[in-house]
C-alpha positions, -999 to 999 in steps of 0.1 A, spaced: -137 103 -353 -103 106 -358 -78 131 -350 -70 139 -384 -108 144 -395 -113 171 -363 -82 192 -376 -95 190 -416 -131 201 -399 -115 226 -379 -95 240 -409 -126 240 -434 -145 262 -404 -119 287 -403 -120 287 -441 -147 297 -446 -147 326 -421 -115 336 -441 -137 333 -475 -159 356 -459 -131 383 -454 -121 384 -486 -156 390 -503 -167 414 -479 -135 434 -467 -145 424 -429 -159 399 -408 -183 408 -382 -179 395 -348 -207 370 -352 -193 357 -377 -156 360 -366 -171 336 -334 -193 315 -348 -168 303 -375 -141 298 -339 -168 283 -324 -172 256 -353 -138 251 -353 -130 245 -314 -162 219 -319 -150 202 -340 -114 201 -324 -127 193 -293 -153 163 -303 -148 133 -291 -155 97 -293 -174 74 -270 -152 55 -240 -173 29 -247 -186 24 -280 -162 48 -297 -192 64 -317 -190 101 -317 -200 118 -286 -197 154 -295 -184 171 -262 -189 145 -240 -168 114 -231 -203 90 -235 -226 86 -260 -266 89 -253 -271 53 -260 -242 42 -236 -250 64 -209 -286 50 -210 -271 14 -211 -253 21 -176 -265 -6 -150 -283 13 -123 -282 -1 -87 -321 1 -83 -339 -6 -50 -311 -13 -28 -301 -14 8 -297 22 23 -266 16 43 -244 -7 20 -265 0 -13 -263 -39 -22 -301 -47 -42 -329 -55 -18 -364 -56 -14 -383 -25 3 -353 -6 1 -350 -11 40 -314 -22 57 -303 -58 44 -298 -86 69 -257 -81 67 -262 -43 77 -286 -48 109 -265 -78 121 -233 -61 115 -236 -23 109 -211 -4 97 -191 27 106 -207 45 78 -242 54 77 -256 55 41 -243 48 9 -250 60 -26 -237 43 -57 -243 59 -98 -239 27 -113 -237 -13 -104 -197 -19 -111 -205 -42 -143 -209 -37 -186 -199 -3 -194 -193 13 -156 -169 -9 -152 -151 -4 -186 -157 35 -181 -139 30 -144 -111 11 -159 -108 34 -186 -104 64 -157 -84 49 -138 -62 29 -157 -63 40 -193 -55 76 -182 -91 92 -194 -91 115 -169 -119 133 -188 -139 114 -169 -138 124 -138 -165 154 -143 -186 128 -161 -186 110 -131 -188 136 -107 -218 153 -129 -236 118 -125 -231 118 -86 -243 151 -83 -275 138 -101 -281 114 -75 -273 139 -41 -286 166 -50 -317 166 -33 -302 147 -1 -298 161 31 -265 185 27 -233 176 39 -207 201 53 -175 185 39 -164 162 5 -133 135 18 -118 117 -11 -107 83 -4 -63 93 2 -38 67 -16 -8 58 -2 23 76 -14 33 44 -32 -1 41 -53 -2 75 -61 32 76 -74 25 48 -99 -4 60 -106 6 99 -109 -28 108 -97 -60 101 -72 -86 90 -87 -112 98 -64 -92 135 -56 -103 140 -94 -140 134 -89 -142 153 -56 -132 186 -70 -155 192 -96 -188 174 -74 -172 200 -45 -177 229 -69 -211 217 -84 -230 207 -48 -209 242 -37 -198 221 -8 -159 225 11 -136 199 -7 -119 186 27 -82 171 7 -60 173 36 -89 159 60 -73 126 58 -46 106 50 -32 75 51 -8 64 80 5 31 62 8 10 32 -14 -13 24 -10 -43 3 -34 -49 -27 -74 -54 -19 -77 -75 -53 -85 -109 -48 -88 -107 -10 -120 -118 2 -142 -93 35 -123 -105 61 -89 -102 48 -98 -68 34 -106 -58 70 -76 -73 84 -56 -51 54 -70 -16 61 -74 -19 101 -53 12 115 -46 28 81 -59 64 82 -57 94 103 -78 122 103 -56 154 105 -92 180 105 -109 188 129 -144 173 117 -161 168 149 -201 172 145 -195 174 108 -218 153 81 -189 142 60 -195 122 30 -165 103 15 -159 101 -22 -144 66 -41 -146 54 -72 -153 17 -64 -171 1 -36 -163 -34 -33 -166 -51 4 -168 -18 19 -139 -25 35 -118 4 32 -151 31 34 -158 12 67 -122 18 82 -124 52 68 -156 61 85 -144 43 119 -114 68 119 -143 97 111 -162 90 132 -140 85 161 -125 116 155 -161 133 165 -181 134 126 -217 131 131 -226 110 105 -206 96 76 -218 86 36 -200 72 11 -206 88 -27 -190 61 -50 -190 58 -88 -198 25 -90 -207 -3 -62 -196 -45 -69 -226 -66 -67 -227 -99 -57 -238 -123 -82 
């Protein structure tokens, strides 16, 4: 729906709470805040990310929310696909820093338009879509005593003008009521680009590049990102965690890459 159509529904609602004033002299309250309420709706409506259908108040349809690829039964640790559900061959021969993994969404089809649009098309309405889908899937998990979005580098978030994952955190902090750690860590270096690098060059890229400035020792920490690719960078991340005394570490990401 267009912008224009919102304000002329918006100015018929308030019309007719004005009609109403001049036949009867006065407007009660419910009628004074229903005929505000009709209007902010219809101000405040919005249109699909995806399919740009009208979505009422949220920023995804039914339909396309129902069409988001789900992971399925997948590798605890890494959350690639697998049978059982039990650690994938990569995991046991090679585990990680981290020690579990959960992912909303496969990043492909409409999670991966809906991260684009986040992070790059500046929908930052988003982010409590996203954070109200995590929530969905830890919920009933074992709790965790502290929330550590993924920190950008000064240069990144400067182009960008804001971290993504930051955004998620806070509202999934305040829904799970769980301590949003911000300041836990941050970044010592730049890094270049992960894009196009392959595992092992994404390893060699993020070795050495975060400090943790909290005192987390014996803490269950999970770590929030928008995008799990390799791993990579949540594997660094958890090495500095967990060396700096955290009892266990999970990664909480949007959307996970799945090999083909």
């Amino acid at each position: 729906m267009r912008a224009g159509d919102r304000e002329t529904q918006a100015t018929r609602a308030l019309g007719a709470g004005a009609r109403l004033v001049r036949r009867r002299g006065t407007l009660s309250m419910r009628t004074l805040i229903a005929a505000l309420g009709r209007a902010a709706s219809a101000l405040l409506a919005q249109d699909c990310v995806v399919c740009r259908a009208p979505s009422g108040d949220a920023p995804v349809c039914d339909g396309c929310r129902a069409d988001l690829p789900r992971i399925g039964v997948a590798c605890p640790c890494c959350a690639l696909p697998g049978p059982g559900g039990q650690r994938c061959g990569a995991c046991l021969a090679e585990p990680p820093d981290f020690d579990a993994t959960i992912a909303a969404w496969r990043y492909a089809a409409h999670a991966a338009a809906l991260v684009h649009a986040y992070k790059y098309g500046g929908r930052l309405a988003l982010a409590p879509f996203f954070a109200a889908t995590l929530a969905e899937h830890v919920g009933a998990l074992p709790p965790v005593d502290a929330i550590v979005p993924m920190p950008l580098a000064r240069a990144r978030l400067a182009e960008r003008g804001f971290n993504q994952s930051l955004e998620i955190a806070r509202p999934l902090a305040a829904l799970l009521h769980v301590p949003l750690a911000q300041r836990a860590v941050r970044r010592t270096r730049e890094t270049a680009d992960q894009t196009g690098l392959d595992a092992q060059a994404r390893r060699r890229n993020v070795r050495g590049a975060f400090r943790v400035d909290a005192d987390v020792r014996g803490a269950r920490v999970a770590v929030l990102d928008d995008v799990m690719t390799t791993g990579a960078t949540l594997d660094e991340l958890a090495r500095a965690l967990k060396r700096a005394g955290a009892a266990s570490v999970t990664n909480w990401v949007v959307a996970r890459t799945v090999r083909a």
